[in-house]
N, C-alpha and C positions, 0 to 999 in steps of 0.2 A: 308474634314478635314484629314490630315496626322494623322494613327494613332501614338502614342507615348508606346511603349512596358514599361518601369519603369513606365509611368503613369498609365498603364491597370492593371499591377502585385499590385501597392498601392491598388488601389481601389478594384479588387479582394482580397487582404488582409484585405482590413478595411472591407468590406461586408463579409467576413471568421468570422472575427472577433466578429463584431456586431452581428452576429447570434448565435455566442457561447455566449456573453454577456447576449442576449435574452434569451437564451435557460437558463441559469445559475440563471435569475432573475425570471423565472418562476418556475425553480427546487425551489428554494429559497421560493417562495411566496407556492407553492404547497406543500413543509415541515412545512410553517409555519400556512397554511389551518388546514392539519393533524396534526400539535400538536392542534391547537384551539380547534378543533372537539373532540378530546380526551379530554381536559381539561374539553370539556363542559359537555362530554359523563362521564367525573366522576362526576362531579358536579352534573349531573343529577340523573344520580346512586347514591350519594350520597342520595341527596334529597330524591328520593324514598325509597334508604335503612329506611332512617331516618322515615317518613312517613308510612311503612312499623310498624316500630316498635311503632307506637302510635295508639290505641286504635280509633277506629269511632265514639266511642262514646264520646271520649274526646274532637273531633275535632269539635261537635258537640253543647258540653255546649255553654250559652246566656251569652255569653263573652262583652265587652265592649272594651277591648284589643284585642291581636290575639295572638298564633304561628306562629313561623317564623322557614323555613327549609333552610333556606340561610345562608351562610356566618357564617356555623356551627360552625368555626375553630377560631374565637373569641372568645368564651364561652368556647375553649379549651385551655385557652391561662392563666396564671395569672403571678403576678408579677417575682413569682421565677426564672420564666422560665426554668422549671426542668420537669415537669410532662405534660402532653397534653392528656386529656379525651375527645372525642369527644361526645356534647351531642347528641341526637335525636330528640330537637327542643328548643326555645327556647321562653319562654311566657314573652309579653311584656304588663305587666298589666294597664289598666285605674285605677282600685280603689282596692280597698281590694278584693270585692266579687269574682274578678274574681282570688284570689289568690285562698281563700279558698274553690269556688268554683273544682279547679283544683284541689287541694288536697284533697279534701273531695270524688270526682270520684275517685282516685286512691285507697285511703283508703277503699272505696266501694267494689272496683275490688278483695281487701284480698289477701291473700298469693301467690297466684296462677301469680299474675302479678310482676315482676322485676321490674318495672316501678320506680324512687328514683326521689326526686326532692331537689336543691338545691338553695337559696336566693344568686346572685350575687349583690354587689354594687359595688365598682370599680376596681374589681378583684386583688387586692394587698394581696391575698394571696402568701404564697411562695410555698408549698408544694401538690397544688390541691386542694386544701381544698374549692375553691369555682368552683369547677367542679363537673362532674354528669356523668360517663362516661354510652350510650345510655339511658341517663333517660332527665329530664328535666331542666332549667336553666331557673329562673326567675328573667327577668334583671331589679333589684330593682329600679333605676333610672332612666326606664321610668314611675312611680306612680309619676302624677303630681299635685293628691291631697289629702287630703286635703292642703290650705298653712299654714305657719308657723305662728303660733299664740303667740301673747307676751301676756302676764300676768306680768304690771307693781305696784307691790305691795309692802308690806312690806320684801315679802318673794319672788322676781319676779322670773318666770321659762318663759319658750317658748314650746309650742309643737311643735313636728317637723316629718318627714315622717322618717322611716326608710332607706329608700335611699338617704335622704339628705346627701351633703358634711360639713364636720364642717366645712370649709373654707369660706359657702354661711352663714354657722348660724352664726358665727365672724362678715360678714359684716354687714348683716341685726340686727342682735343686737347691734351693735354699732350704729346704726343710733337710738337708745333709749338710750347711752350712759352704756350699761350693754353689759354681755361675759358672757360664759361659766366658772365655775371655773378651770375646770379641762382639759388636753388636750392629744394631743398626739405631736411628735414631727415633722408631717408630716400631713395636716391636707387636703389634699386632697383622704380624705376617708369618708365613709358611716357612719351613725350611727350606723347600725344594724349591720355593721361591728364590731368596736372598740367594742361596750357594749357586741357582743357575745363574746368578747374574755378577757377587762378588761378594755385600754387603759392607758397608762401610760406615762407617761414627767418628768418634772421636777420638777414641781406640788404637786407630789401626796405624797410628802412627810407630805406637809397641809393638803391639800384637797382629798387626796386619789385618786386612777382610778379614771375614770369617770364614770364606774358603782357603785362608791360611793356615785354617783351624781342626780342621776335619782330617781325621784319621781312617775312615773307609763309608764307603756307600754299596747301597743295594739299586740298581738301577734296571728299570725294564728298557731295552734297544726297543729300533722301530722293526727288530723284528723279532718283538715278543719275545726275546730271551731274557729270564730272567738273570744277572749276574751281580757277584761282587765283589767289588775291586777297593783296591789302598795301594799305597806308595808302592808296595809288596809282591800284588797280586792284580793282575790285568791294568796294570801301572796306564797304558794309555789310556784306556778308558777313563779311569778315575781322572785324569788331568783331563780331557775331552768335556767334563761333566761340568765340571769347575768353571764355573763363569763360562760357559758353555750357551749359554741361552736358549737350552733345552731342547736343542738339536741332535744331540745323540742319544736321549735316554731320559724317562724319566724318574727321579730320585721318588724312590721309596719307603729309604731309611737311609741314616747318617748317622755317623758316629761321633760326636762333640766333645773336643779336649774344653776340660775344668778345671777351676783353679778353686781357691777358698774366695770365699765369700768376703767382704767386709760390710761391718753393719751399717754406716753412718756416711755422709757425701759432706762433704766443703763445696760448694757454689759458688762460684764467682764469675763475678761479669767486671769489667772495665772498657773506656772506651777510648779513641784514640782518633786525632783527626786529621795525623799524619799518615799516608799510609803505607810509606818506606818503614817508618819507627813500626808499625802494626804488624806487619810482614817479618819485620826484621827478629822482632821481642818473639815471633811464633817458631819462625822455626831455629832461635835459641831453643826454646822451652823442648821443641822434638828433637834436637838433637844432642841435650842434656841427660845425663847418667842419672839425676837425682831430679824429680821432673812431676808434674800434675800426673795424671793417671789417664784425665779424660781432657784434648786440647779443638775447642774449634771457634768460628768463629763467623762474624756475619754481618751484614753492610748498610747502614744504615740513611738514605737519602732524603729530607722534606718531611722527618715528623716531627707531629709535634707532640710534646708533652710527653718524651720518650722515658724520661727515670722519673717521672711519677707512676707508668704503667707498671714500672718495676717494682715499686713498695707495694705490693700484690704477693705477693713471692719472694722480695729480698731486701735485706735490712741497709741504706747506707754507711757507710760506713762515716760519714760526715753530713749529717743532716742539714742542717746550714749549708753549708758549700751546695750540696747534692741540689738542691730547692731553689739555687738560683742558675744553675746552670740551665742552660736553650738551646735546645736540638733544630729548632725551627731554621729552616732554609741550608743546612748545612749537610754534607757530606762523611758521616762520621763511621768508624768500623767499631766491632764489638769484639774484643776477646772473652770468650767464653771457657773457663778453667774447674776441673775438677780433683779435690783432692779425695781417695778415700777411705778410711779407717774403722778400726774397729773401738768400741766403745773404749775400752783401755787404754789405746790411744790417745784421748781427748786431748790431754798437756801438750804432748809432743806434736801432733797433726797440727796444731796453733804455732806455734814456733817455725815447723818445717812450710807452712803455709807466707809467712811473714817472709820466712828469706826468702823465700821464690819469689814474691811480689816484689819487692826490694832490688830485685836484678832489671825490674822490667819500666818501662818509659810512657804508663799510659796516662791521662787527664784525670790529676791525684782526687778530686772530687767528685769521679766518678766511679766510685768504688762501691762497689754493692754485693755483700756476700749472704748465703744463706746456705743453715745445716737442717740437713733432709735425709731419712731414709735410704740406701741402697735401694730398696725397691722403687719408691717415690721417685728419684730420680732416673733412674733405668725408664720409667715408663711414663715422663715427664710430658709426652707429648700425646698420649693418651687424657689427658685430663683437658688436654688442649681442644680434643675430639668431641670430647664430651658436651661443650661447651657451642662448638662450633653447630653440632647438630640440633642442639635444643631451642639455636638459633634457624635451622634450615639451609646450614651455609656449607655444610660438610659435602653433599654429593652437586655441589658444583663442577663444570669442568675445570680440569687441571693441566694444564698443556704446561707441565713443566719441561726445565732444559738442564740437563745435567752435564756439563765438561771437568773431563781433567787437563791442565794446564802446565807445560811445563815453569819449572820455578824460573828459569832463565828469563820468561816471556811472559810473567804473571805482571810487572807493573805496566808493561804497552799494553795486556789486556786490559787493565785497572782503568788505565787513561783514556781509554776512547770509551767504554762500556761503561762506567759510573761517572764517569766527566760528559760526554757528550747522548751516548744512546739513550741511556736509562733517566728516567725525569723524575722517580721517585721510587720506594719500595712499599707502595699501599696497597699493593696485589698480594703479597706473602711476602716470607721471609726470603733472604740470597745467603745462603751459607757459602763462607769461604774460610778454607783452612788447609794445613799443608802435610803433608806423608810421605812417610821414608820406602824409596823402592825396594829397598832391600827386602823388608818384610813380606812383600809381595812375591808369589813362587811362579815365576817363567812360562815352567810345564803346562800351567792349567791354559784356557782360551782366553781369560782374559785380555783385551788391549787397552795397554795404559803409555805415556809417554817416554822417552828412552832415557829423560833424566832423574838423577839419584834421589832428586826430593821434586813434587810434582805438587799442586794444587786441585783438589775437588771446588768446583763453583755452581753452586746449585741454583738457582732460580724457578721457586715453587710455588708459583702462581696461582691463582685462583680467579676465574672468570666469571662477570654475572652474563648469563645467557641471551639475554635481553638487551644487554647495555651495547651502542653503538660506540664509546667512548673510550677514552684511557684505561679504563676495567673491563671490559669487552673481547668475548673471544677472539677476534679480527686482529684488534691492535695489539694485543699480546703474543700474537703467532708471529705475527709480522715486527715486532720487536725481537722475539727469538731470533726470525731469519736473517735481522739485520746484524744482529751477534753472529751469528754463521758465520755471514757472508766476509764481517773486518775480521775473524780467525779466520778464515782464507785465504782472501787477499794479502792478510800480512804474513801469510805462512809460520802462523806459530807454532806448528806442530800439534794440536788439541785431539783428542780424541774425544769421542762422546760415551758416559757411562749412561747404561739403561739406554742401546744408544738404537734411535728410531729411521731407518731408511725406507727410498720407495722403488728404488732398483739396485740390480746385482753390481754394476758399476759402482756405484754409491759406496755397497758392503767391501767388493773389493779396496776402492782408496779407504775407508774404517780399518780392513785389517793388513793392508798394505802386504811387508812381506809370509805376514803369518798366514794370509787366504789358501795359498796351496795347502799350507796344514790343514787348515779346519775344512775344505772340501775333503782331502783324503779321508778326515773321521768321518764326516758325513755320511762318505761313500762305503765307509768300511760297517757302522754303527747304524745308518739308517738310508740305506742304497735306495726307497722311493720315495725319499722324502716326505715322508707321513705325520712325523710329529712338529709341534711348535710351526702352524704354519701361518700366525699372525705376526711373525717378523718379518715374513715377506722375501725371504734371503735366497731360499729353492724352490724350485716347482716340482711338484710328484713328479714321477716316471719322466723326468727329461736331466741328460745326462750333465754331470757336475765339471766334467773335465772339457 
């Protein structure tokens, strides 16, 4: 065979080649060996660190559940996405014993041991608050008993596990044709969540929180007692508990007063670009005998194309009108109203619907109603979720600010915060709406303001992580601080709900003259301060008084 020289020069170049190609996919696979190795080598590390700082003898209690030292960086994680404690293990309880169990060993151990433990339900804390950093994280929502018990009476409740979702108690009560009275506006959360904190919607202007609502608990103390209490039986504790922010005990099981169900919701939205008249038409409506069911409301600054986003969801009620109206540049508020009925009502809910509206002073072309589901609307913000994830927008940080305001002080807050601070609401929604104190019960820990009708003002932000600008976690903290800072100086009286301090100073001016209460529980319920210790409020083994 004649050799061919460009044939011999190819094929020693493709075999040149193919051996660099080899050579480059092995360097490749061999980088990608050595990161593995390393990854697993912290992991491992990790693990042992973790392991390391827990106790033999803990690891050793007649558990029914386990510890888990895996996959630590969950339990470091909650909604805000702001904060990240790493725990050093994580208990995944079968039944109560093995909470109190756990706690009551740590308790045991006294001062001498750092060891904190913390109740997670579905981590939608913002601020750490359900982290544990090198202590313990007890992930509420594996206790899969006891199940939910209905009690269909005169007077119907359900018992329900402290890590239940109210989203599962909606469904399952509805198949007896009863609900919960009270809610939150989000209702893929925990029980032991919401009632440690207050829970609040639209509701509660009736019905109060939902720890308005609650006729007795099972709670473990920080020293692994199990107990239960109601108005009746261990009366402080049960008020201890109650918006409590899971300082004395963690809830296990709750007891939830029910009412009947209705099938059907009225929707309605209007808007208003006064915001005396806005204020004013609201708390009419809450303090009317004959009245919507569900009242809130919410602030609209710099959008555009605002009652087009709402033909999505709600029919105008004047199409024409509705299509020329322009939200662009302007400062408008929303009332948000719900009527709700059952289907046999349909005639009458329309009528009773009309005269409410008729009493009130909003921008008559801005009138947009929609009929939905009882369920559909209860869990209206869920669909919102859905949405937002499939976009990658949900586990953004959330450095929300939650105040209650008294009514007295709500328009000097209106005026400097939507008129000067705030330059638009394209970070999230601002809820604002108003609640009768009355409904609210004393006893429990909650602090709320000392007058008779008060306002919740939400601002719930969402930050992109990256962004140095107006969306950016920086400039949205620092717009928080500047809302602080004019409720301080102007001395309005604000409290903060869901509320986030970094010293005991701070907590004392929060609960002013209630602080000596809620140390004495402390001291009485959880003498080394072991539990809920991403509030920040106590330090173990150092004395409260």
């Amino acid at each position: 065979m004649i050799p061919y020289p460009k044939y011999n020069n190819i094929q020693k170049r493709s075999e040149k080649t193919n051996f660099f190609i080899i050579l480059n996919i092995n360097k490749t696979m061999l980088m990608r060996s050595i990161v593995l190795l390393l990854l697993t080598f912290t992991a491992i590390r990790t693990s042992l660190s973790a392991i390391s700082r827990i106790p033999s003898s803990l690891l050793e209690l007649p558990l029914d559940g386990h510890f888990s030292f895996d996959e630590l960086h969950h339990a470091a994680k909650d909604f805000g996405n702001q904060i990240q404690f790493l725990p050093s293990a994580i208990l995944y309880p079968k039944c109560v014993s093995d909470i109190a169990l756990t706690i009551e060993h740590i308790w045991q151990m006294g001062p001498p041991s750092d060891l904190k433990v913390v109740a997670r339900g579905h981590g939608h804390s913002i601020q750490g608050q359900s982290q544990s950093h090198q202590g313990i994280v007890i992930n509420m929502e594996s206790l899969k008993s006891p199940a939910m018990n209905f009690h269909r009476g005169k007077s119907p409740y359900v018992d329900v596990r402290g890590g239940e979702l109210w989203i599962n108690i909606l469904r399952e009560s509805l198949k007896y044709g009863l609900a919960p009275k009270s809610w939150t506006d989000y209702l893929h959360l925990t029980v032991g969540g919401t009632l440690s904190n207050a829970g609040i919607s639209g509701q509660a202007f009736r019905h109060g929180p939902q720890i308005s609502n609650v006729h007795q608990l099972e709670v473990v103390t920080g020293k692994g007692e199990v107990v239960k209490c109601s108005q009746n039986k261990n009366e402080d504790l049960f008020y201890s508990i109650l918006g409590g922010l899971g300082q004395f005990g963690i809830i296990t099981q709750a007891r939830i007063s029910l009412e009947l169900a209705p099938d059907m919701v009225k929707w309605i939205r209007v808007l208003y670009s006064d915001f005396d008249t806005f204020t004013r038409d609201q708390e009419r409506l809450i303090s009317a005998e004959k009245t919507f069911d569900y009242i809130e409301g919410f602030v609209i600054k710099n959008r555009t194309g605002l009652l087009n986003n709402w033909r999505s969801s709600f029919s105008p009620q004047d199409p024409v009108q509705a299509s020329q109206f322009k939200s662009d540049g302007k400062v408008l508020f929303c009332l948000e109203m719900a009527k709700y009925f059952k289907l046999r009502e349909s005639d009458t809910v329309i009528e009773e619907t009309e005269k409410l509206l008729s009493q009130l002073n909003y921008i008559s072309s801005t009138l947009f109603i929609s009929e939905v589901s009882y369920i559909e609307f209860l869990n209206r913000v869920h669909k919102s979720e859905l949405n937002l994830r499939s976009k990658g927008l949900w586990d953004l940080p959330h450095p929300w600010l939650n105040l209650l305001i008294p009514r007295s002080k709500i328009h000097i807050f209106a005026e400097e915060v939507f008129g000067n601070i705030l330059r638009d609401t394209n970070n999230g929604p601002i809820l604002i709406y108003p609640v009768n104190k009355s409904k609210w019960d004393n006893r429990t820990s909650i602090v709320i303001p000392k007058e008779d009708v008060f306002y919740l003002v939400a601002f719930l932000s969402s930050a992109i992580p990256t962004s140095t600008g107006n969306d950016g976690l920086e400039y949205i903290i620092s717009q928080n601080k500047k809302i602080l800072d004019f409720c301080q100086r102007a001395d309005l009286g604000v409290k903060q709900y869901l509320p986030h301090y970094t010293s005991q100073e701070d907590w004392k001016a929060h609960f002013g003259p209630q602080w000596e209460s809620f140390v004495q529980r402390k001291s009485a319920y959880d003498p080394l301060a072991i539990l809920a210790p991403g509030h920040r409020i106590f330090h173990k083994a150092v004395s409260f008084l």
